[in-house]
One Martini backbone bead per residue (centre of mass of N, CA, C, O) as a GRO file, in nm:
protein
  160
    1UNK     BB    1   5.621   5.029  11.268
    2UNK     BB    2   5.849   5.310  11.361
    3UNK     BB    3   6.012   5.574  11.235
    4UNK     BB    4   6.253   5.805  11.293
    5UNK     BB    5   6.379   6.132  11.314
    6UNK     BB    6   6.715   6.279  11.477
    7UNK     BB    7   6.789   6.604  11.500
    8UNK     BB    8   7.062   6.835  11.461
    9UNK     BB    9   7.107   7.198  11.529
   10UNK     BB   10   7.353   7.382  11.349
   11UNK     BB   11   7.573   7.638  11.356
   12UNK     BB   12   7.864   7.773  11.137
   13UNK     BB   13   8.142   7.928  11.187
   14UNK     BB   14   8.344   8.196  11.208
   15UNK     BB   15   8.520   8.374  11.461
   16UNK     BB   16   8.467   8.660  11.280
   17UNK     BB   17   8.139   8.634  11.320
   18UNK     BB   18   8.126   8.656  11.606
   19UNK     BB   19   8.067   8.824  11.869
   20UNK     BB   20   8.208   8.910  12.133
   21UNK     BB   21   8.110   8.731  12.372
   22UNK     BB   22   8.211   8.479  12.216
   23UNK     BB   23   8.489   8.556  12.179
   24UNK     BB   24   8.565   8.561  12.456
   25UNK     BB   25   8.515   8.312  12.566
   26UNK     BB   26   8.659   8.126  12.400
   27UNK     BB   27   8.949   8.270  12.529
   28UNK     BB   28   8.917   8.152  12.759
   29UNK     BB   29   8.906   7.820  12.677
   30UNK     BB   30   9.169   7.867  12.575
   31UNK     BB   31   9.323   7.962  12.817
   32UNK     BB   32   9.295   7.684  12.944
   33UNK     BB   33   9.401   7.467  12.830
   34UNK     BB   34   9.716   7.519  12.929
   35UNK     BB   35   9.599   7.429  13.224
   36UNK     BB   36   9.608   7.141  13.184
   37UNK     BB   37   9.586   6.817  13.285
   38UNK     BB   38   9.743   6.567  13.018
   39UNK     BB   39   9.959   6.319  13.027
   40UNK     BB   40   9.783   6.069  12.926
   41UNK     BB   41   9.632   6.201  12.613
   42UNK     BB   42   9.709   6.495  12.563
   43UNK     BB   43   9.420   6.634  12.615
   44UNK     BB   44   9.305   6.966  12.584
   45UNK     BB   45   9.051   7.128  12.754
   46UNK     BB   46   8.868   7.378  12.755
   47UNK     BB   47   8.646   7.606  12.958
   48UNK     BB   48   8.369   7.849  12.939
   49UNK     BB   49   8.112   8.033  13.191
   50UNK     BB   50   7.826   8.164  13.138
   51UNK     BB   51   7.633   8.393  13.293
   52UNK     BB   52   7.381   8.613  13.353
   53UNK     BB   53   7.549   8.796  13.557
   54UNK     BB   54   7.844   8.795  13.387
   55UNK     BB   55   7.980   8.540  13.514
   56UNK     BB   56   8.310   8.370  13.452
   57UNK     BB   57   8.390   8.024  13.438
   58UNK     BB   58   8.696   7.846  13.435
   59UNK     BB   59   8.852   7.547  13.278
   60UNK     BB   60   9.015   7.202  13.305
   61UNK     BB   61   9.140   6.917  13.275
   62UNK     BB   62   9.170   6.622  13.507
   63UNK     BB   63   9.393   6.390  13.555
   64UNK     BB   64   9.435   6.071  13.624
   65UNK     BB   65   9.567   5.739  13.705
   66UNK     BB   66   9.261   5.697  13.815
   67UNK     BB   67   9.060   5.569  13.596
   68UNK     BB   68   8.774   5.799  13.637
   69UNK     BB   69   8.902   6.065  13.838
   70UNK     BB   70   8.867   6.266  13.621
   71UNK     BB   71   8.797   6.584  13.420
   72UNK     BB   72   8.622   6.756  13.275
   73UNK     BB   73   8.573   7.092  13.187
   74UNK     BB   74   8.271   7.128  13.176
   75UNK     BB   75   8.250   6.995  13.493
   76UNK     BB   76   8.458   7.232  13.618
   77UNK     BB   77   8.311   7.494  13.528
   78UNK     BB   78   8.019   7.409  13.622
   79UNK     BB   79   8.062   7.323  13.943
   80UNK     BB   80   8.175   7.629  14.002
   81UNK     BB   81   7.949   7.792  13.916
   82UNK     BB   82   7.721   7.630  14.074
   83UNK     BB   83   7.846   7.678  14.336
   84UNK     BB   84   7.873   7.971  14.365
   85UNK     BB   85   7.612   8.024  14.139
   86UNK     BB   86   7.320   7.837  14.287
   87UNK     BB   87   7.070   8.097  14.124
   88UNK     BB   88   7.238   8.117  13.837
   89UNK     BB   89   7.198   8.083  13.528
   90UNK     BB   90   7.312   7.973  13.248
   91UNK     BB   91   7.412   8.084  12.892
   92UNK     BB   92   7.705   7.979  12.832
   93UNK     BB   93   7.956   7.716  12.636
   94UNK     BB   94   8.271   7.724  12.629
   95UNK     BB   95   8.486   7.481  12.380
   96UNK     BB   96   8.856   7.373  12.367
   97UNK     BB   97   9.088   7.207  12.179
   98UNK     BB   98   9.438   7.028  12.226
   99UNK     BB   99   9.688   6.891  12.021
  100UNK     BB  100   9.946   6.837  11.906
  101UNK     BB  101  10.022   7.154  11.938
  102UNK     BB  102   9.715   7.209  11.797
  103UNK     BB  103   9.458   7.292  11.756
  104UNK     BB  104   9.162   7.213  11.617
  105UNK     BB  105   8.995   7.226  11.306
  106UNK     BB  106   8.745   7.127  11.485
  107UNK     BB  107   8.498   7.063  11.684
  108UNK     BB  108   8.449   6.936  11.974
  109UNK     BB  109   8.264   6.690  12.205
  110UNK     BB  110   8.101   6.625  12.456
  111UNK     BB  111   8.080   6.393  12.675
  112UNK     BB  112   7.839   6.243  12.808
  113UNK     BB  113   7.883   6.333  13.085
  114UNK     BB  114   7.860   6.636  13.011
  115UNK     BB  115   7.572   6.593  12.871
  116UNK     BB  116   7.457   6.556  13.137
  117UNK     BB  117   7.522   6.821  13.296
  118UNK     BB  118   7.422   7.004  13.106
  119UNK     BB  119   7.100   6.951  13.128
  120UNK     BB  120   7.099   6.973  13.482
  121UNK     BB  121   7.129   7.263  13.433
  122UNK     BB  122   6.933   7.321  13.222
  123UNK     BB  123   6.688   7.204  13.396
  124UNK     BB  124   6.744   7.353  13.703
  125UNK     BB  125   6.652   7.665  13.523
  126UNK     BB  126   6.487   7.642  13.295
  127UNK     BB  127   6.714   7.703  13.045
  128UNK     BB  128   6.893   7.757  12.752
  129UNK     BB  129   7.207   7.658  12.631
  130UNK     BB  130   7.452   7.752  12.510
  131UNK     BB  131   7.699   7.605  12.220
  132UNK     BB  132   8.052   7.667  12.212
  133UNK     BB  133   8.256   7.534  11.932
  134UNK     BB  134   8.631   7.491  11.871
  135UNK     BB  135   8.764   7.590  11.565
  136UNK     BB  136   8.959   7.688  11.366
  137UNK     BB  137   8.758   7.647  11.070
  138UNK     BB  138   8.527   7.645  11.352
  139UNK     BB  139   8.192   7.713  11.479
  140UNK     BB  140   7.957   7.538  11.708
  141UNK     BB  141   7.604   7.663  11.718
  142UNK     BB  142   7.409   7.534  11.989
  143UNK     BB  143   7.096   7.631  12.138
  144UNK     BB  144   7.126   7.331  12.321
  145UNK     BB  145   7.130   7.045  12.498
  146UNK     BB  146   6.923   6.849  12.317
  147UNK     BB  147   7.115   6.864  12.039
  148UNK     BB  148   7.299   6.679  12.199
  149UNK     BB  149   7.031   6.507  12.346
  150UNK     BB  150   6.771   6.384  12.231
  151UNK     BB  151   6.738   6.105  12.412
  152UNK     BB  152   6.712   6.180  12.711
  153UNK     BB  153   6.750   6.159  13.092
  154UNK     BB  154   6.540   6.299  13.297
  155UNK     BB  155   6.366   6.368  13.565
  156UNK     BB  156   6.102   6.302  13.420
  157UNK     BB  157   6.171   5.995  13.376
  158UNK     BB  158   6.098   5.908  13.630
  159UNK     BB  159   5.789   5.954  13.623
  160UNK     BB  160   5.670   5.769  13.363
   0.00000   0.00000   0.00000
């Protein structure tokens, strides 16, 4: 038998230490929330995707009675990003949750399904995805989305 260790690194900041392009996102993602649909869950979450070409698409969760026919918000954004300019790889996603009247004080993780779409535009476009994870007591910066999906399956995984 053998065991492996599969570790996840990230950097965790203050949101006061992230450069500007950083606390922008963030404020994008932030300034989502409050657009979100979330009658049922109460769990509003924005999400902003910056492109290479410094175009910036935001969006926010969209519930339906009809589980599970809405969308998290990294998903409304990343699908917009990439029908607008699907020619433009992704530089990075800012994510940010809002519940009982305010921001959570740790980062939220996007769900299976939001990290399984942001792996194949990360695997579409052989660029790696920055994400940063809004929390108010912290931010947490992680370089790619392998550090999030570690044992993924994505394109590669048909042929073998």
């Amino acid at each position: 038998m053998i065991k492996k260790t599969i570790e996840t690194k990230l950097s965790i900041y203050k949101f006061e230490e992230l450069n500007e392009e950083q606390k922008n996102l963030i404020e994008k993602a932030k300034d989502q929330v409050m657009k979100a649909y979330a009658p049922y869950s109460g769990f509003h979450v924005g999400a902003s995707v910056l492109l290479e070409n410094n175009e910036i698409f935001a969006a926010s969760n969209q519930e339906n009675s009809a589980y599970p026919s809405g969308l998290c918000a990294e998903r409304v954004a990343m699908f917009f990003a990439n029908a607008q300019y699907p020619d433009i790889p992704v530089k990075t996603i800012a994510i940010a949750a809002y519940t009982n009247d305010k921001f959570l004080a740790e980062p939220v993780t996007p769900c299976g399904a939001c990290r399984q779409v942001l792996l194949e535009t990360e695997t579409r476009f052989d660029t790696d995805i920055q994400i940063l994870l809004y929390g108010t007591e912290s931010v947490y910066l992680i370089e790619n989305v392998k550090q999030l999906l570690p044992l993924c399956f994505e394109k590669s995984s048909l042929n073998s």
